[in-house]
Gaussian input, Z-matrix of N, CA and C with variables (Angstrom, degrees):
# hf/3-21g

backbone

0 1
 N
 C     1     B1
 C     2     B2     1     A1
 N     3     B3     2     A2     1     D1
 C     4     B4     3     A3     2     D2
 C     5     B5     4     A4     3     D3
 N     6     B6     5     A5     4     D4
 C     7     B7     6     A6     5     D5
 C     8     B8     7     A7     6     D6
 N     9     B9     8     A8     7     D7
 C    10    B10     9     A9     8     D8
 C    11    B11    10    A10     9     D9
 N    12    B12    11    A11    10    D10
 C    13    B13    12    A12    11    D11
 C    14    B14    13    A13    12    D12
 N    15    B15    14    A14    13    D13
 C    16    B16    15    A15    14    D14
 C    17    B17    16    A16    15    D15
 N    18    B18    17    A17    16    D16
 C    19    B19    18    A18    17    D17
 C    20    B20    19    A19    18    D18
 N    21    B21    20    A20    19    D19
 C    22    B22    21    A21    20    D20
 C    23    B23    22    A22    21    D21
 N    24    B24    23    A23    22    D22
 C    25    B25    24    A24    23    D23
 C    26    B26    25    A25    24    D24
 N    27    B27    26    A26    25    D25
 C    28    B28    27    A27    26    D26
 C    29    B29    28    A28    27    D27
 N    30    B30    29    A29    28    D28
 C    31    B31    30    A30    29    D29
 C    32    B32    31    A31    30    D30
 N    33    B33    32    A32    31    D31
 C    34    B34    33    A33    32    D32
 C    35    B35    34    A34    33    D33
 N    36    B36    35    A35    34    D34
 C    37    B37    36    A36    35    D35
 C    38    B38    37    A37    36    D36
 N    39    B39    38    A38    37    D37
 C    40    B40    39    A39    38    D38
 C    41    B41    40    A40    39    D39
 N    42    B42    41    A41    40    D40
 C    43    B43    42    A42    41    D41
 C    44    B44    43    A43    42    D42
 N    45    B45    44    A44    43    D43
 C    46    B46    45    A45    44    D44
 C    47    B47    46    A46    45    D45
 N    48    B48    47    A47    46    D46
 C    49    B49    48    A48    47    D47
 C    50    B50    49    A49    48    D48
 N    51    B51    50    A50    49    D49
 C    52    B52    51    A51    50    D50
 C    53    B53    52    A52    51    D51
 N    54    B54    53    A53    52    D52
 C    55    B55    54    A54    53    D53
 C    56    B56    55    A55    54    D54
 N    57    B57    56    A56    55    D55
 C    58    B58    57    A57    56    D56
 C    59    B59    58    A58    57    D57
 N    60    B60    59    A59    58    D58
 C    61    B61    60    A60    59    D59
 C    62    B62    61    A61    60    D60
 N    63    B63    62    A62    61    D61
 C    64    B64    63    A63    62    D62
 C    65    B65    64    A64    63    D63
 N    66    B66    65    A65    64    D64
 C    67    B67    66    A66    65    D65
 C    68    B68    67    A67    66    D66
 N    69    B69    68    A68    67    D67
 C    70    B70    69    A69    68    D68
 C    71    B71    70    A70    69    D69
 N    72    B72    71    A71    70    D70
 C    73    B73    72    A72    71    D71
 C    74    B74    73    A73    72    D72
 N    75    B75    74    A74    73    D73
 C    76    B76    75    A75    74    D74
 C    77    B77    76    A76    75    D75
 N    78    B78    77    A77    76    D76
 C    79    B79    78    A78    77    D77
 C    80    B80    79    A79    78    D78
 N    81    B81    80    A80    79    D79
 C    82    B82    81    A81    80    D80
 C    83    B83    82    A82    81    D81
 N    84    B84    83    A83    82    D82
 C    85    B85    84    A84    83    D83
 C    86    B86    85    A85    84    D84
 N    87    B87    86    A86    85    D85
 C    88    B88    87    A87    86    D86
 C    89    B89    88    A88    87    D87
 N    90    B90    89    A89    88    D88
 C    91    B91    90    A90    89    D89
 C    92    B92    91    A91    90    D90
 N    93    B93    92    A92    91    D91
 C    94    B94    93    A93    92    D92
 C    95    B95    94    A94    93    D93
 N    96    B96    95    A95    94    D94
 C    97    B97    96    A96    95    D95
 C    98    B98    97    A97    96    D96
 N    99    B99    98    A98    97    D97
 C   100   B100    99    A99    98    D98
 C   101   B101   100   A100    99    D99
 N   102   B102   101   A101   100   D100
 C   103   B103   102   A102   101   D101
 C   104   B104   103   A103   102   D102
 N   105   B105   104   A104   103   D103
 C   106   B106   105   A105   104   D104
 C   107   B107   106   A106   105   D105
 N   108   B108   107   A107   106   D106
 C   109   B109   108   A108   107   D107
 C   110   B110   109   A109   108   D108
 N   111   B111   110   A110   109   D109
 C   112   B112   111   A111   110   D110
 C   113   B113   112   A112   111   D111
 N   114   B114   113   A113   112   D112
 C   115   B115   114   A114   113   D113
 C   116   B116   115   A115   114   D114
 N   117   B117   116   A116   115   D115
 C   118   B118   117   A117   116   D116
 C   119   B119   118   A118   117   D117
 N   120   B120   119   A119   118   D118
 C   121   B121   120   A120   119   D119
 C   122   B122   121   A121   120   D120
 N   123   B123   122   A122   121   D121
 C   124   B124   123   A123   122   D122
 C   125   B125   124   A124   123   D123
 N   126   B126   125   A125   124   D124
 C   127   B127   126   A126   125   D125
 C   128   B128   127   A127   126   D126
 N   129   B129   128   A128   127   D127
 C   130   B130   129   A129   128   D128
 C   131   B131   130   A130   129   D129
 N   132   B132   131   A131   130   D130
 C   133   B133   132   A132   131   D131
 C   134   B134   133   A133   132   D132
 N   135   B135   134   A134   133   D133
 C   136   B136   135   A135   134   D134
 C   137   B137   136   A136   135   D135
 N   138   B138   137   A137   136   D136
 C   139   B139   138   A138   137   D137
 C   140   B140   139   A139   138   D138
 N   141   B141   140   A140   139   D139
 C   142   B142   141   A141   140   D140
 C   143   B143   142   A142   141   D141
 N   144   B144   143   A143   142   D142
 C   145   B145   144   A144   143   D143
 C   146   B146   145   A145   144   D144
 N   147   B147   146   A146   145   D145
 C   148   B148   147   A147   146   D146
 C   149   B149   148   A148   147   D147
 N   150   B150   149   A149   148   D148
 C   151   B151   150   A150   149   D149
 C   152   B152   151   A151   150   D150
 N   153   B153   152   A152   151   D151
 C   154   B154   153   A153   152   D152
 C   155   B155   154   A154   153   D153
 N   156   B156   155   A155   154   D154
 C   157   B157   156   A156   155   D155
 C   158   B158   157   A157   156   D156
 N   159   B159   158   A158   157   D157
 C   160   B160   159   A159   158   D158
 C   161   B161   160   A160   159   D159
 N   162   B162   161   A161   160   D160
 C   163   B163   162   A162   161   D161
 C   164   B164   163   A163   162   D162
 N   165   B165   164   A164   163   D163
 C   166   B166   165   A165   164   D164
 C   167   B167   166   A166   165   D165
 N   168   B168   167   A167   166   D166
 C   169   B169   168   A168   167   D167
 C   170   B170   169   A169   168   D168
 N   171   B171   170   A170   169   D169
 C   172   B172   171   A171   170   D170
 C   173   B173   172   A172   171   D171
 N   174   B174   173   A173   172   D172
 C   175   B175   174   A174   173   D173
 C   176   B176   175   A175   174   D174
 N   177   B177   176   A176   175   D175
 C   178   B178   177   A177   176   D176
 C   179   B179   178   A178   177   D177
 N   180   B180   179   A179   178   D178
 C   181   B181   180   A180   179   D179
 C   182   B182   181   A181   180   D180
 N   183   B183   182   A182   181   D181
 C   184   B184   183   A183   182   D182
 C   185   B185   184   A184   183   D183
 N   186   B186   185   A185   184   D184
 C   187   B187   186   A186   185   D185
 C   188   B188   187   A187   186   D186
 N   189   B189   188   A188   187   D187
 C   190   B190   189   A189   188   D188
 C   191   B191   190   A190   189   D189
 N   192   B192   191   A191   190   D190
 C   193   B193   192   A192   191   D191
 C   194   B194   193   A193   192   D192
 N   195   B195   194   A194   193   D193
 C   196   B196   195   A195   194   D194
 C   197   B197   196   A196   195   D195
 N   198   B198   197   A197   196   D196
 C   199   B199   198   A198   197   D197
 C   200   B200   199   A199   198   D198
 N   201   B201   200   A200   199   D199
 C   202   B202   201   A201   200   D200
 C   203   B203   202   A202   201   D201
 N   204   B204   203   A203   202   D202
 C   205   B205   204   A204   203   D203
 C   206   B206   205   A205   204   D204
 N   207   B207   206   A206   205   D205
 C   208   B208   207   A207   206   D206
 C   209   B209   208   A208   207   D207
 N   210   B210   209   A209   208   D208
 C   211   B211   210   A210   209   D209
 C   212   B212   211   A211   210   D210
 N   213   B213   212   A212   211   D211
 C   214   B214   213   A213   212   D212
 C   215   B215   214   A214   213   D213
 N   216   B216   215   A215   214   D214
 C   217   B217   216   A216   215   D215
 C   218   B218   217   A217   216   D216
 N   219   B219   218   A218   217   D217
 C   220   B220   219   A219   218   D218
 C   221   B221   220   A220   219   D219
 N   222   B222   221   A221   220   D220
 C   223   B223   222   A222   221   D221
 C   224   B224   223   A223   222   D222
 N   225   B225   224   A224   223   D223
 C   226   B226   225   A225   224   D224
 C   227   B227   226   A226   225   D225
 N   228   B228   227   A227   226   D226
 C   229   B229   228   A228   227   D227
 C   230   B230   229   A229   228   D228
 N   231   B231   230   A230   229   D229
 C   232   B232   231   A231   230   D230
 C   233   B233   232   A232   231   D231
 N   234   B234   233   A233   232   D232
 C   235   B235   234   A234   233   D233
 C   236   B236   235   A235   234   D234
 N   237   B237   236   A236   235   D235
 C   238   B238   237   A237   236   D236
 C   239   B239   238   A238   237   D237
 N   240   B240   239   A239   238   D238
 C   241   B241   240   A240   239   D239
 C   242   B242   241   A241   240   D240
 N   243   B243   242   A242   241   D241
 C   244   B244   243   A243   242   D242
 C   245   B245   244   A244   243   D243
 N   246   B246   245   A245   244   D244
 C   247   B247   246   A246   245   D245
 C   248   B248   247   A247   246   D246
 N   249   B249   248   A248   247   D247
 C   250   B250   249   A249   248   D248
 C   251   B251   250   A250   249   D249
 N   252   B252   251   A251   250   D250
 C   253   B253   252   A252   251   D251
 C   254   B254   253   A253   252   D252
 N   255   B255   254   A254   253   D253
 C   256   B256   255   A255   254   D254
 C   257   B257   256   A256   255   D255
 N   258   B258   257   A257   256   D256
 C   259   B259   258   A258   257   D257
 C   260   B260   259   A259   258   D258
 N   261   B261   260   A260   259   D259
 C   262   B262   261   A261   260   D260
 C   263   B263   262   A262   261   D261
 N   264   B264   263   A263   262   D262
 C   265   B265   264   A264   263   D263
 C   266   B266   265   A265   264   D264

   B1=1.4555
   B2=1.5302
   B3=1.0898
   B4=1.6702
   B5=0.9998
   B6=1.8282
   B7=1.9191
   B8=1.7343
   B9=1.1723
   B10=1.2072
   B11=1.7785
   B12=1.9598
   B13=1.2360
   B14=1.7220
   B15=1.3577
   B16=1.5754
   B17=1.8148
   B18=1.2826
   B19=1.3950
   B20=1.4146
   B21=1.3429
   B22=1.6493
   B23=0.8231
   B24=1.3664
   B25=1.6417
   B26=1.6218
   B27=1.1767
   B28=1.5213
   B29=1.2881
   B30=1.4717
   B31=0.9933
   B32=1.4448
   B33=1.0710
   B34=1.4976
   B35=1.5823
   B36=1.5642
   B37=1.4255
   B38=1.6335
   B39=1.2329
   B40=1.4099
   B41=1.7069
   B42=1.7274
   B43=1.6460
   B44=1.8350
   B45=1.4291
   B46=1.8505
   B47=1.2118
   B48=1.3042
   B49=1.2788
   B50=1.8051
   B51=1.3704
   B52=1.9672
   B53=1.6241
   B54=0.8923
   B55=1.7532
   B56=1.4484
   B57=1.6378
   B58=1.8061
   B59=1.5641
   B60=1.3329
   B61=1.7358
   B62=1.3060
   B63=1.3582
   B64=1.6072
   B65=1.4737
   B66=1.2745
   B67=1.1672
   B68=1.9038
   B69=1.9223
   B70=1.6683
   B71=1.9190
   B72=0.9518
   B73=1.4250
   B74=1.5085
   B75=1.2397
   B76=1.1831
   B77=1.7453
   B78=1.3679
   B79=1.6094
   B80=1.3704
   B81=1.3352
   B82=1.6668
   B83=1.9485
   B84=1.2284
   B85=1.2575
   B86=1.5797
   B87=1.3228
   B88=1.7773
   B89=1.5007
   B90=0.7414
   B91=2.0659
   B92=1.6399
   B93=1.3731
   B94=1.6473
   B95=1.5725
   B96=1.4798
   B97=1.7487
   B98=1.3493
   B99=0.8961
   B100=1.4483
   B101=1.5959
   B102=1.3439
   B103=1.7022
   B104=1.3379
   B105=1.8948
   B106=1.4137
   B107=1.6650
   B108=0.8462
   B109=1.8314
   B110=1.5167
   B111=1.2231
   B112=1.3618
   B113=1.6188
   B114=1.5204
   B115=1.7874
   B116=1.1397
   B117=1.2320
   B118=1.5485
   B119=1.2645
   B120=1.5348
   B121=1.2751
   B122=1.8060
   B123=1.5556
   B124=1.6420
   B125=1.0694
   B126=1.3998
   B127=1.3816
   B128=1.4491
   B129=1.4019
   B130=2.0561
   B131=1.5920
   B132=1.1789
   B133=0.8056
   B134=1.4925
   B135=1.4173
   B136=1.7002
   B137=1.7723
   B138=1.3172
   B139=1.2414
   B140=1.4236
   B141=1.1077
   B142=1.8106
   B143=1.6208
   B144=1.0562
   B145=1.8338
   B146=1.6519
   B147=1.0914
   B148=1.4280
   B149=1.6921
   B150=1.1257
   B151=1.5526
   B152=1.3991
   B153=1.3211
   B154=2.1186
   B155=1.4885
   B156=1.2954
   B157=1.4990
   B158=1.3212
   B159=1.2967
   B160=1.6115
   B161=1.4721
   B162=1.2536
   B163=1.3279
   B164=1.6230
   B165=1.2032
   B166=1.5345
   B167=2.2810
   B168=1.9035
   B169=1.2438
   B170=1.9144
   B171=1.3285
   B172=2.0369
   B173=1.9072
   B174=0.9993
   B175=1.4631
   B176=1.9103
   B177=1.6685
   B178=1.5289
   B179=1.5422
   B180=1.5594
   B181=1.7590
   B182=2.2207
   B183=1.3542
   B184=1.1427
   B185=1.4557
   B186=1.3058
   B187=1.7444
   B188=1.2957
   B189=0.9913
   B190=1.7353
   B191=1.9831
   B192=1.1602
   B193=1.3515
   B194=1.0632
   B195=1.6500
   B196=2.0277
   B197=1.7111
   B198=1.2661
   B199=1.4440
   B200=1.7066
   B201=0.8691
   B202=1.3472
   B203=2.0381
   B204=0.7550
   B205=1.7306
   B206=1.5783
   B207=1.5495
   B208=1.5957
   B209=1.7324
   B210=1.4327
   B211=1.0733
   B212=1.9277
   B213=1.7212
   B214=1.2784
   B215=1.5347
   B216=1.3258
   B217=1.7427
   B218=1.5185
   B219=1.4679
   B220=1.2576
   B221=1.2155
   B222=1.2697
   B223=1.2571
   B224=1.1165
   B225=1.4393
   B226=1.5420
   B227=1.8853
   B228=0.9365
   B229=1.5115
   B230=1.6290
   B231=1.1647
   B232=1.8841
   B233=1.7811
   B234=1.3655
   B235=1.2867
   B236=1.8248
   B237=1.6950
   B238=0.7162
   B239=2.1240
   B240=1.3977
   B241=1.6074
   B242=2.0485
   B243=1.4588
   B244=1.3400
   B245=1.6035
   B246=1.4154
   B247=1.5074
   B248=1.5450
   B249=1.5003
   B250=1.6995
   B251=1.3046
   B252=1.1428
   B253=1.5696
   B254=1.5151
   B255=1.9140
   B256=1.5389
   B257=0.9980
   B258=1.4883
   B259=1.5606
   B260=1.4361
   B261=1.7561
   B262=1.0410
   B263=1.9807
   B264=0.4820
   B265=1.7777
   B266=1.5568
   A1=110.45
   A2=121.42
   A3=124.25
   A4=111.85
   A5=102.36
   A6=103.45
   A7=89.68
   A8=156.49
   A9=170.02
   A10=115.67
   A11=102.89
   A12=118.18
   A13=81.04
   A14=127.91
   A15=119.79
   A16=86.24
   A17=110.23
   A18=89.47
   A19=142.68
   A20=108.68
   A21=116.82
   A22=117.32
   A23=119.39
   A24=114.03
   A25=112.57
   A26=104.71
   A27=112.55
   A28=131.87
   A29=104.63
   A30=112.89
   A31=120.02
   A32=127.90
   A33=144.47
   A34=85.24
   A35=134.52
   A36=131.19
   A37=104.10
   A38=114.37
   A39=119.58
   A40=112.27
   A41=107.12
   A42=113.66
   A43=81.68
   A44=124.63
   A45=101.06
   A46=135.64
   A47=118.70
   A48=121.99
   A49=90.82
   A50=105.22
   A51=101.57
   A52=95.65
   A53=136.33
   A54=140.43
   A55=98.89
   A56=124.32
   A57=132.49
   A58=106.67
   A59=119.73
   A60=121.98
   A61=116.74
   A62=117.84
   A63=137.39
   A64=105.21
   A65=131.84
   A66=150.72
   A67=117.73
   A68=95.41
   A69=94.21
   A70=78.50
   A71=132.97
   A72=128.74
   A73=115.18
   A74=138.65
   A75=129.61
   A76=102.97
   A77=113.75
   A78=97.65
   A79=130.24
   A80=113.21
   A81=96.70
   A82=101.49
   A83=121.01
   A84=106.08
   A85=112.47
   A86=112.79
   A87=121.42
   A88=76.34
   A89=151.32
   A90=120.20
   A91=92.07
   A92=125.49
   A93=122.08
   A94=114.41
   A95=102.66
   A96=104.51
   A97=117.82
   A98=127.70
   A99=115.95
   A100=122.43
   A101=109.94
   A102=93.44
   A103=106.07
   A104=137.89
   A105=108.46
   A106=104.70
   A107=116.42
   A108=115.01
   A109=91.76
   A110=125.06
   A111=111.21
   A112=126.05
   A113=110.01
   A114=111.49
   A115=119.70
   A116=125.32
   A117=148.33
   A118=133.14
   A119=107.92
   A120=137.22
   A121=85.10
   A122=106.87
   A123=114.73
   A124=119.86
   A125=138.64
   A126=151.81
   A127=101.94
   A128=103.10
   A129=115.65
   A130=104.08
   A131=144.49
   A132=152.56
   A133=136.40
   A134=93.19
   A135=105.50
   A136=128.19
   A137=92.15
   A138=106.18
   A139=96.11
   A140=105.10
   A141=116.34
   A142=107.37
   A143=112.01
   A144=102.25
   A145=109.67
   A146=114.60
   A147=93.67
   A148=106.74
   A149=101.36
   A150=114.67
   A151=119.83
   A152=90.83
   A153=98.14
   A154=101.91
   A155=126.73
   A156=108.53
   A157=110.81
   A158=116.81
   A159=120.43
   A160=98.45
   A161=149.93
   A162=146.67
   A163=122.10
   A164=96.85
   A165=121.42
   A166=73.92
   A167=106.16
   A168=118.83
   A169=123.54
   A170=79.35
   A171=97.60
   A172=84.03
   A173=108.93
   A174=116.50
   A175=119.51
   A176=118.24
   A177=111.53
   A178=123.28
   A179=100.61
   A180=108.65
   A181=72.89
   A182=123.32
   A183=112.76
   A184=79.86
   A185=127.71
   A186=131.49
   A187=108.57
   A188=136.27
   A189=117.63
   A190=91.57
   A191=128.60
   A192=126.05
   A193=154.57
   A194=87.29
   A195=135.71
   A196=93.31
   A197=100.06
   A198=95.04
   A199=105.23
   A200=115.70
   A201=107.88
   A202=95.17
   A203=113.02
   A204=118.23
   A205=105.86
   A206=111.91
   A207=112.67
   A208=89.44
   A209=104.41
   A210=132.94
   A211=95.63
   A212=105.16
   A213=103.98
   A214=105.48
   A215=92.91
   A216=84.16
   A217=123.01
   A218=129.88
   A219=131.35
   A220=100.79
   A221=145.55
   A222=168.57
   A223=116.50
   A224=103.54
   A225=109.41
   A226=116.24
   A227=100.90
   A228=119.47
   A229=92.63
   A230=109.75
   A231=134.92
   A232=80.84
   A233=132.57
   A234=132.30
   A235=75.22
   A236=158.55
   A237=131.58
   A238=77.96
   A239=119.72
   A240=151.01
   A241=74.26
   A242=105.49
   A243=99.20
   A244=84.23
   A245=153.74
   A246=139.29
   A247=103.82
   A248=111.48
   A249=112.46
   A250=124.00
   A251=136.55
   A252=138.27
   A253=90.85
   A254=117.75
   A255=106.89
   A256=108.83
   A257=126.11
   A258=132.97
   A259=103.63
   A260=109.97
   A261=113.60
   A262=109.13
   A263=85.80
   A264=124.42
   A265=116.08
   D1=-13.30
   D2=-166.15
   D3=-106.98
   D4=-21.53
   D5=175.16
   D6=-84.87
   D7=-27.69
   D8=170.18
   D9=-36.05
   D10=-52.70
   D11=-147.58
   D12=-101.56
   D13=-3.79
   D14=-166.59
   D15=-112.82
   D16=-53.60
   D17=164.63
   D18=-30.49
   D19=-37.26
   D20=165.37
   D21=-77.29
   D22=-42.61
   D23=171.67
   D24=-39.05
   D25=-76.49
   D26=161.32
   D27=-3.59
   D28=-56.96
   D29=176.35
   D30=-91.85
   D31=-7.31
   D32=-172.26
   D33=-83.79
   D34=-56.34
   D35=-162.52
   D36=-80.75
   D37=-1.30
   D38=-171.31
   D39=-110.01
   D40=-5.73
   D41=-178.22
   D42=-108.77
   D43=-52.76
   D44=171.08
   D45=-54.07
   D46=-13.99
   D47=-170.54
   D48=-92.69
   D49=-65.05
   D50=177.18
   D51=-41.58
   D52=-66.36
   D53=-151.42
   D54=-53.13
   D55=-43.17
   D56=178.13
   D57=-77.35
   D58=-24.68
   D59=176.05
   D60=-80.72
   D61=-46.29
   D62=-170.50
   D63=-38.65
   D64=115.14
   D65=159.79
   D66=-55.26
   D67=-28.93
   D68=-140.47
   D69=-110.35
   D70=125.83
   D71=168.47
   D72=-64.58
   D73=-30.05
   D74=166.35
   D75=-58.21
   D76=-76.90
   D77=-179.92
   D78=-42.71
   D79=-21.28
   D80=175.03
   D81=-96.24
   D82=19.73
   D83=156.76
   D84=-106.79
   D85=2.66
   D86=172.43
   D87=-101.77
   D88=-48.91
   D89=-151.43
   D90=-94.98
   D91=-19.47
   D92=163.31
   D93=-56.20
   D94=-40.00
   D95=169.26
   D96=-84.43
   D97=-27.27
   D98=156.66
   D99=-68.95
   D100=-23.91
   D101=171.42
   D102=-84.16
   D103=-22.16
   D104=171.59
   D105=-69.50
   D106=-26.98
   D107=-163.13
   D108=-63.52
   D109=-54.67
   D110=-171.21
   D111=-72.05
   D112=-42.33
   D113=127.53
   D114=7.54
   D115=-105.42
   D116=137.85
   D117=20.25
   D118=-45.50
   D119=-171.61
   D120=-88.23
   D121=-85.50
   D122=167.42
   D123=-12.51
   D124=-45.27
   D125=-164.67
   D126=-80.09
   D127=-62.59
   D128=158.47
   D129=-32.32
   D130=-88.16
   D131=175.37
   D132=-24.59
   D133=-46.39
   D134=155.26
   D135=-91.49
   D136=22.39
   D137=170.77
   D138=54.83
   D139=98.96
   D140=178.92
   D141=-167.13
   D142=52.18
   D143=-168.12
   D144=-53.96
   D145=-18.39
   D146=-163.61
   D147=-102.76
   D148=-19.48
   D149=159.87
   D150=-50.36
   D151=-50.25
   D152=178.74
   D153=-76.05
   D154=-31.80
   D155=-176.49
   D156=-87.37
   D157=-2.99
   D158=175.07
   D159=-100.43
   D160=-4.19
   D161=149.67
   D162=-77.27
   D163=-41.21
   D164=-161.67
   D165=-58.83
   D166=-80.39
   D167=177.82
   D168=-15.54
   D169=-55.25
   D170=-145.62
   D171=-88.27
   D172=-67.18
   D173=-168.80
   D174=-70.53
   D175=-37.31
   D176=165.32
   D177=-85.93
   D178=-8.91
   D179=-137.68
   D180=-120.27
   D181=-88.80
   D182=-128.44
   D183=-86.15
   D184=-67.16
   D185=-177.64
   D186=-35.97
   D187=-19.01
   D188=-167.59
   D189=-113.37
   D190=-29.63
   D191=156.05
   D192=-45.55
   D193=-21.64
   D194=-179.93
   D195=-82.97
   D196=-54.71
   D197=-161.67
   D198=-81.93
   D199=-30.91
   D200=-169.68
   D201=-76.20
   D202=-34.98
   D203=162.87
   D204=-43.85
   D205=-34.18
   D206=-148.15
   D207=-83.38
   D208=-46.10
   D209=-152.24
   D210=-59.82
   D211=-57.15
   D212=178.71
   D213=-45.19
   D214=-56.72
   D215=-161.51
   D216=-58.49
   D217=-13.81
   D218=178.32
   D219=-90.49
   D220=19.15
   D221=-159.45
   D222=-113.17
   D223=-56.55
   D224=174.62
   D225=-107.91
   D226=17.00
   D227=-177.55
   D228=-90.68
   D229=-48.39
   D230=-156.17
   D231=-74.80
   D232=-60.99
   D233=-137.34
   D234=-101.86
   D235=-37.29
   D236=-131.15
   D237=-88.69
   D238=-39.55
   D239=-162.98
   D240=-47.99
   D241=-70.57
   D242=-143.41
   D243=-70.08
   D244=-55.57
   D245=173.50
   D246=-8.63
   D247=-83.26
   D248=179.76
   D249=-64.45
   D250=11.14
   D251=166.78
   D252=-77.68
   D253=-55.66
   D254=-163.68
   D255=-55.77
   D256=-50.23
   D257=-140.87
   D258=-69.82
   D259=-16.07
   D260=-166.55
   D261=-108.25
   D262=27.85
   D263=-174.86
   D264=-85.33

């Protein structure tokens, strides 16, 4: 169980470090859900159930849904900007 609980760790320092490198904003909101999910797991582990289901919730489920929402919309903010640059052309 301890080679198990360091493994996540591991991997928990290995989804922040991708999440501070990531160039592409969609991938660091998939490697943002994988560091609460694995969180989550951690929280399981330290005997905390309600901690992990309030991470698992707030941090894979509603926060990473926000952003990818955010994300569309600066998306089309970006593409509505470049529409009126041409027209204005």
């Amino acid at each position: 169980m301890e080679l198990f609980f360091d493994l996540l760790l591991v991997f928990l320092l290995v989804c922040a470090v991708a999440v501070s490198l990531s160039k592409n904003l969609l991938n660091s909101i998939i490697v943002y859900m994988s560091f609460s999910l694995i969180m989550s797991v951690i929280w399981i582990l330290l005997e905390s159930p309600d901690l992990a289901i309030t991470e698992a919730a707030v941090g894979a489920g509603v926060t990473s849904i926000l952003f990818i929402i955010t994300l569309k919309k600066i998306h089309e903010i970006v593409k509505d900007e470049d529409k009126e640059e041409e027209h204005h052309e």
